[in-house]
N, C-alpha and C positions, 0 to 999 in steps of 0.2 A: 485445396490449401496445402501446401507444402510444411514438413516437417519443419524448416525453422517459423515459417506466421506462426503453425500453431504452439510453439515453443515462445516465439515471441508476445502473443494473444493473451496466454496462459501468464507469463510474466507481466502482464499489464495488468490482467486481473488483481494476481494475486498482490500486485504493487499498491493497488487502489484502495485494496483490503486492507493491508497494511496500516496507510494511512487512517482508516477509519478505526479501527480495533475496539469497535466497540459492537451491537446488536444485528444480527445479519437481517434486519430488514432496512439497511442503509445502502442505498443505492449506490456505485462506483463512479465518480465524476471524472469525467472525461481529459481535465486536466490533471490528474492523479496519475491514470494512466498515462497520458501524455509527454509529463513530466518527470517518471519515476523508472519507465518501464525498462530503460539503459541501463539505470543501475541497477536495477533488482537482476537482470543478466550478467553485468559485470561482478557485484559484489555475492551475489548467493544462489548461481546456477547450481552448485553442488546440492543444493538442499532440493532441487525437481525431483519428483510432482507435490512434497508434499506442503498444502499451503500451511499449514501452523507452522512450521520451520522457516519455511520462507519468511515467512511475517516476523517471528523470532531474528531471523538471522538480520533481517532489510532492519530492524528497530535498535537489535547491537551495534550495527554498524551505521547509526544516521550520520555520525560526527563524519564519515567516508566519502556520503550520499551530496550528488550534486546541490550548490543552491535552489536550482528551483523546486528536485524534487522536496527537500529540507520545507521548503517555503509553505509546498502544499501539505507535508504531513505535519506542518506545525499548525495551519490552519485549519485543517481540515479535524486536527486533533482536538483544536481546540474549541471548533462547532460542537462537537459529541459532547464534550466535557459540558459545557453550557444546556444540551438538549439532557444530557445525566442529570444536573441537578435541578433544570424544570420538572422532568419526571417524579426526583422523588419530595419536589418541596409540591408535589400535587397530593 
């Protein structure tokens, strides 16, 4: 694998994460990555390798962040928020 995949792999991850920001046993959807992983390079390479910064920086700048990625961290945001408060109305 070449230094930018894995440069770019690493930003799909941490995009995915992003959108979830909630418990790490939330799997990363593939359209997360798919849809984010541009801007999370364009808007907060400076923040590599570390992902809480990443995630920080990609979340300061959503208003920046293409439609679609926008589309998936709002929905993706808003799955967790829903699985939050089944947990704790259990």
């Amino acid at each position: 694998m070449t230094r930018y995949q894995t440069i770019a792999t690493l930003f799909a991850v941490t995009t995915a994460a992003i959108a979830f920001q909630t418990s790490a046993g939330l799997s990363f959807s593939s359209e997360a990555q798919q849809m984010c992983s541009g801007d999370a390079m364009r808007l907060c390479s400076s923040e590599i390798p570390d992902i809480p910064r990443i995630r920080a920086c990609m979340v300061q700048k959503k208003a920046q962040v293409s439609p679609g990625c926008r589309a998936v961290m709002d929905r993706e945001h808003a799955a967790a928020t829903s699985r939050k408060r089944e947990a704790t109305a259990q």
